[in-house]
N, C-alpha and C positions, 0 to 999 in steps of 0.2 A: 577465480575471482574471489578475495576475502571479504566478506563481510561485517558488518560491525553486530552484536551480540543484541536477539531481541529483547531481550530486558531492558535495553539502555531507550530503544526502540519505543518498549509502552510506555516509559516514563517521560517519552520525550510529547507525548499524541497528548497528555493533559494541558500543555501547555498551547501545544496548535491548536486544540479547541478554544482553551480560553483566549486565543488571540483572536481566532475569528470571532467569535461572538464580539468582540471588543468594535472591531473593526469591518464589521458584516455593514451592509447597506439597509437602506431601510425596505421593508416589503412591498413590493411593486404587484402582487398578485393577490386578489380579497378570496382567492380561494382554497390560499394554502393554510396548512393546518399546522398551531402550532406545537411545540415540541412536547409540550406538557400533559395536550389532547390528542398527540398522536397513537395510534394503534399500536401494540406493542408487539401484536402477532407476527412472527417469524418472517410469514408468506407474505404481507403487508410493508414492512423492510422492505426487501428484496422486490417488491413489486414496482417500491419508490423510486430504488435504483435507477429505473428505465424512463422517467420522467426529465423533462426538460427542463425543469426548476431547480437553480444550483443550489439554492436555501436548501428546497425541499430531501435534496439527494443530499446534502451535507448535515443534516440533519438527522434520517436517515441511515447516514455509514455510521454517526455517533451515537447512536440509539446501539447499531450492531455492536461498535468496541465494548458499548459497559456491557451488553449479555456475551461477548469474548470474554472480559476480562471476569466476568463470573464465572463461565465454566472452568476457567484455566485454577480460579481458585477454589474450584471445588474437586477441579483434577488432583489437585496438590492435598488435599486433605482425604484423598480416599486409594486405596492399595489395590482395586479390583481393573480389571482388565478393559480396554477398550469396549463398549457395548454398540448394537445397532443403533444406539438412539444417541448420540451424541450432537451437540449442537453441530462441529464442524460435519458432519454426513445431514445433518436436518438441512445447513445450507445448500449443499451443493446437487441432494435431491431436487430442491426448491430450484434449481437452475441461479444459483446466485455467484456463481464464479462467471458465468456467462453475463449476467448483469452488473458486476463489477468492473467487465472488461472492458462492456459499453457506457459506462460511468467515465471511464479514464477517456473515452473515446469522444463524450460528448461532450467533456467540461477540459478541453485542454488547458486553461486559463486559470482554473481555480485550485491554486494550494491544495486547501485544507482536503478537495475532495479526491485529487491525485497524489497525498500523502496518505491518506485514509485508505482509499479503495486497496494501495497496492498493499498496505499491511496489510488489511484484510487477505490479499488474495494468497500473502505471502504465510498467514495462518491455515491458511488451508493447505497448501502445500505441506506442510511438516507433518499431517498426518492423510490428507488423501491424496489417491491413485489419481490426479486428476493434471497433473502435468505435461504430459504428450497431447491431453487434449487443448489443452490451452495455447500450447504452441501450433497446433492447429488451426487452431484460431487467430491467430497472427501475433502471439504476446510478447514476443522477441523483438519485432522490427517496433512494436507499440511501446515498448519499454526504453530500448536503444531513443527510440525518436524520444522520447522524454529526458533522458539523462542527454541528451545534443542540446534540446531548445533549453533547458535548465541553468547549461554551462554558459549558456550566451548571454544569461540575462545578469543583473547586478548581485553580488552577494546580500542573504537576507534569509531571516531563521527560515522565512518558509520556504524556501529557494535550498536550502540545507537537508530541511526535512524530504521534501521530495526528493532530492539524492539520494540520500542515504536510506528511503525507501524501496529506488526504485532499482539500486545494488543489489539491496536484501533480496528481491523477490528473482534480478536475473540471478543473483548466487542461487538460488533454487531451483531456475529454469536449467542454469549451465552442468549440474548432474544428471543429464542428459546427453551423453556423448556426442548427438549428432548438436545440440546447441552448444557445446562446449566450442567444438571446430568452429561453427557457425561465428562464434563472438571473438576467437581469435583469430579467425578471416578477416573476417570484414569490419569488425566493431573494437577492435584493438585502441584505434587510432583515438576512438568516441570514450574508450575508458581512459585513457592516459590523460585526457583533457578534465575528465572528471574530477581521478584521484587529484589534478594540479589546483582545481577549483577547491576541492574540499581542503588541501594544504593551505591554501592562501586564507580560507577562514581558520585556521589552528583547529580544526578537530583533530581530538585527539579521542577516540574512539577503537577500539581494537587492533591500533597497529595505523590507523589515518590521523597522521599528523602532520605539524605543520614540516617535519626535518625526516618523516617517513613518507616516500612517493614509491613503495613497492609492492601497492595491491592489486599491483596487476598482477598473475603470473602468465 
């Protein structure tokens, strides 16, 4: 399975923030906290995750991207070696790939929070050991089933962005040999409808265009 390059990826999650915020509802619950006086502790994140509040949990994943997108540029300005203390292991000690997976699980409806969760989960993967457990935990058939209801619905950027998330994260799962098989058994049929959905919108993104239909392999 090819996927489209993450960089293009974080530059695209400014934009589904700023749309949800545009287009959020107004707050139905006097006891959620807003973003401003939210808690910024790692364990507090990750705690939100499991909340039934799709504000709250969207709010939340987006707290997580901007301390992503800090560590990643503080990765890039320093020459020394992976350490024990890195943000992506601070997550996943925290149990936070496990709370991301119940995010996708509980908010099947909302964009912003099933474009978000799976880059997150999809950042964690490119540096932790934490893939077999994930498939473990059912992330394959949870992923699959998102890119099916995706393709069924109308074209629309957030309709886009969860695609082309939730590629990202099976191209991670699928270096895994037993899910490699696994996705061209059974879930062939579920990518070919994909790649024809992302053509009919003209991405043109690492090889998905609208006159390239061969990112399946």
């Amino acid at each position: 399975v090819m996927v489209p390059q993450s960089s293009t990826l974080s530059s695209s999650r400014g934009a589904l923030a700023s749309s949800y915020r545009q287009h959020q509802k107004p707050r139905q619950s006097r006891s959620y906290v807003p973003p401003l006086t939210m808690p910024m502790r790692l364990a507090d994140l990750i705690k939100a995750l499991w909340s039934a509040d799709a504000n709250f949990v969207t709010d939340s994943l987006m707290q997580i991207h901007i301390l992503v997108d800090g560590a990643k540029e503080q990765s890039l300005s320093e020459t020394s070696e992976l350490s024990d203390n890195t943000l992506e292991l601070g997550v996943v000690r925290k149990g936070g790939q496990l709370a991301l997976l119940h995010a996708l699980q509980t908010h099947p409806t909302v964009p912003a929070i099933q474009a978000l969760a799976l880059s997150a989960l999809s950042w964690l993967c490119e540096t932790c050991n934490i893939k077999s457990a994930l498939v473990g935990k059912g992330a394959v058939p949870l992923v699959c089933n998102i890119l099916q209801e995706q393709t069924n619905k109308s074209s629309s950027s957030p309709q886009i962005m969860v695609l082309t998330e939730a590629l990202y994260f099976l191209g991670h799962l699928s270096t895994l040999p037993k899910v490699a098989e696994q996705v061209a058994v059974r879930d062939a049929i579920v990518l070919d409808r994909v790649v024809a959905s992302l053509s009919r919108c003209s991405i043109d993104d690492d090889g998905l265009s609208a006159d390239d239909e061969s990112a399946v392999d």
